[in-house]
C-alpha positions in Angstrom: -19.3 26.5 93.3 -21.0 23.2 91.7 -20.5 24.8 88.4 -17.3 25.6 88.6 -16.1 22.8 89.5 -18.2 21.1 86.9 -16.1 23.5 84.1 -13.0 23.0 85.2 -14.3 18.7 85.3 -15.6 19.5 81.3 -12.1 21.0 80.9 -10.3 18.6 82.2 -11.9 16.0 80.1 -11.4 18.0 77.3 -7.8 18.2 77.6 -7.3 14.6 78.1 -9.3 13.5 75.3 -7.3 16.2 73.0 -3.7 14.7 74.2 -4.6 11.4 72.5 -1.8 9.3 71.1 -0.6 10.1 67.9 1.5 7.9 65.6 4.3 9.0 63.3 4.3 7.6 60.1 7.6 7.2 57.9 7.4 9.2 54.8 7.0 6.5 52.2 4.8 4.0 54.2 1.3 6.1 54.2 -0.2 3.3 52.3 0.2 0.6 55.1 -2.0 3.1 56.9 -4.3 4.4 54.2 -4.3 1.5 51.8 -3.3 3.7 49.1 -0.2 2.7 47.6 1.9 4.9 45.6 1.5 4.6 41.5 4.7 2.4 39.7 4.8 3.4 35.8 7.4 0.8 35.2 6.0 -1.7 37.5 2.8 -1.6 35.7 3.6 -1.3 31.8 6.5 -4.2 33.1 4.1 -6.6 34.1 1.5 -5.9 31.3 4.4 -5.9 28.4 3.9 -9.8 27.3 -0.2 -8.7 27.0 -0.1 -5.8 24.8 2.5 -7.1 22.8 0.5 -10.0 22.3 -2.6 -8.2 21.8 -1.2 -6.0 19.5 0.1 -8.5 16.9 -3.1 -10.6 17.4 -5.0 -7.2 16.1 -2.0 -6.2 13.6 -3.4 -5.3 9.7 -1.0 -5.4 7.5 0.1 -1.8 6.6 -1.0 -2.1 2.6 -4.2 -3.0 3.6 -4.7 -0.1 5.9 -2.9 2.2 3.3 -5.3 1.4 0.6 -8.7 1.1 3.1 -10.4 4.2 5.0 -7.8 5.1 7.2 -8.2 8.0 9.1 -4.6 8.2 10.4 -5.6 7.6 14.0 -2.7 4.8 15.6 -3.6 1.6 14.6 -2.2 -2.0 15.3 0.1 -3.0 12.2 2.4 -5.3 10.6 4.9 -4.2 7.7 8.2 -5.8 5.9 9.8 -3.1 4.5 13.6 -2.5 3.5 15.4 0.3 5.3 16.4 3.5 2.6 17.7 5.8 5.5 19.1 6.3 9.1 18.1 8.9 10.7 19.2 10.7 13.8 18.3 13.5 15.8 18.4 14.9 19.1 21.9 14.5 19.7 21.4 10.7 18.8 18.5 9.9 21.1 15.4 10.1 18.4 16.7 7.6 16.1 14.3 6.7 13.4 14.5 3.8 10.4 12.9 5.3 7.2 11.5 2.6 5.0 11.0 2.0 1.5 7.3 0.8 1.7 5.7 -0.3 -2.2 2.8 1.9 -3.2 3.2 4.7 -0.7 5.0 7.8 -1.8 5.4 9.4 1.8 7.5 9.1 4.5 7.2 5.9 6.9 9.5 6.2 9.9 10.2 3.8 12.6 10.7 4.7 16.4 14.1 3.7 17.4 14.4 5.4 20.0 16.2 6.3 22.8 13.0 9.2 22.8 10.0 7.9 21.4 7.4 10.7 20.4 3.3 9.7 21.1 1.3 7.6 23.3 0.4 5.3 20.3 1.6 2.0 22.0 -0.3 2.9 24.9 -3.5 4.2 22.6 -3.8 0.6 20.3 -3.9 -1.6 23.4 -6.7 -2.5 25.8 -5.2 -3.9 28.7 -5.2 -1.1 30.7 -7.6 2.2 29.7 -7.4 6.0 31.3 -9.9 4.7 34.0 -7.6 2.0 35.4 -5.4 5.0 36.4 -6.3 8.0 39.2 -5.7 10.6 36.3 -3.8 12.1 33.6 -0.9 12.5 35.1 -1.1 8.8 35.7 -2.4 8.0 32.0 0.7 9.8 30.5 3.5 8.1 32.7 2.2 4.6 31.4 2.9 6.1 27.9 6.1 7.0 29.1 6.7 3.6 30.5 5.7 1.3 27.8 7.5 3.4 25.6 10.7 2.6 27.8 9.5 -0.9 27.8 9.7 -1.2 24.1 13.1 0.2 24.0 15.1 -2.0 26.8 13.1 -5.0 24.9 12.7 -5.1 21.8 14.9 -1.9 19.9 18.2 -1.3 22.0 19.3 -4.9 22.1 19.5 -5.1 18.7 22.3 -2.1 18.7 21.0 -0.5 15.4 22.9 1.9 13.8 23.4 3.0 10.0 24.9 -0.6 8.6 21.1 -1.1 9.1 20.7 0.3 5.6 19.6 -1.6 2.9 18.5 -4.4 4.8 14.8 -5.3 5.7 12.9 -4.6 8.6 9.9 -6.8 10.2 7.5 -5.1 12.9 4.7 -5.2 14.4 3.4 -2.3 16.3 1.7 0.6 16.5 0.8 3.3 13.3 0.1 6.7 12.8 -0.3 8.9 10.3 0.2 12.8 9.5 -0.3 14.2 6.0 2.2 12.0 4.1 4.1 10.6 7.2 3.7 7.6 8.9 5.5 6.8 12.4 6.1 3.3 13.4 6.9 2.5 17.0 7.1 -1.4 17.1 6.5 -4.0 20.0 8.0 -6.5 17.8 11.1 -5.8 15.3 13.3 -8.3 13.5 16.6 -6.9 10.9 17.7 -9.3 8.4 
């Protein structure tokens, strides 16, 4: 008798302490209750913006100069003054690109003009933030993605560039890359005169 009443006294117990209170939580406010807050592309590459593009034209080479050093084509941090030859678009008019007549180089050098904007170069020249300042990859590649956009609302779309562009010359700074005989500019910095 003692030890049944002590099992169904265990049991009891047990079933009280298993009805505890519970809390629903909102979806979308975990982070209040977890301290982990959800990750903001545009929030982040917005409020780094004035750095990198500061950063990058503090570290800018002029293009000649890396055209005629040891360049291994990797994106590097440049400057160039170039006049436009071509407008190019693609993509139903949303990878726009300037092609520039640049002295001394018998290839093709392209500027980014978006609304698409191929590469992480931006993202790759600047030191403000690096892969481990994000939880992963998938992190990594939406800051691309968002400086990218960044560039585009700031510094390319409010100039409204279309093919009257031609002929006239082009001032960036910004980010370089090279493939074979191509170069692709995607500037933090642009100026049409």
């Amino acid at each position: 008798m003692k030890k049944t009443i002590a099992l169904m006294l265990a049991a009891a117990m047990a079933a009280v302490s298993l009805t505890g209170c519970v809390k629903i939580i909102d979806k979308g406010t975990e982070g209040e209750y977890t301290g982990e807050v959800a990750f903001d592309a545009a929030a982040d590459s917005s409020s780094d913006w004035a750095q990198v593009v500061t950063e990058i034209t503090e570290n800018a080479t002029d293009l000649a100069d890396l055209l005629n050093g040891d360049w291994d084509g990797k994106a590097k941090a440049v400057k160039v003054s170039a006049p436009v030859k071509e407008y190019e678009s693609k993509a139903n008019g949303k990878k726009n690109a300037l092609i520039l007549d640049v002295e001394g180089f018998d290839g093709t050098v392209k500027v980014q003009i978006g609304s698409i904007y191929s590469g992480t170069d931006v993202r790759d020249i600047q030191s403000v933030k690096n892969f481990e300042s994000f939880t992963n990859q998938t992190e990594w590649s939406q800051y691309a993605k968002a400086l990218n956009t960044e560039l585009d609302t700031q510094v390319v779309s409010v100039l409204g560039i279309d093919d009257s562009v031609v002929g006239k010359t082009v001032t960036l700074t910004g980010a370089a890359a090279k493939s074979g005989d191509e170069i692709t500019l995607t500037p933090v910095s642009l100026t049409i005169e």
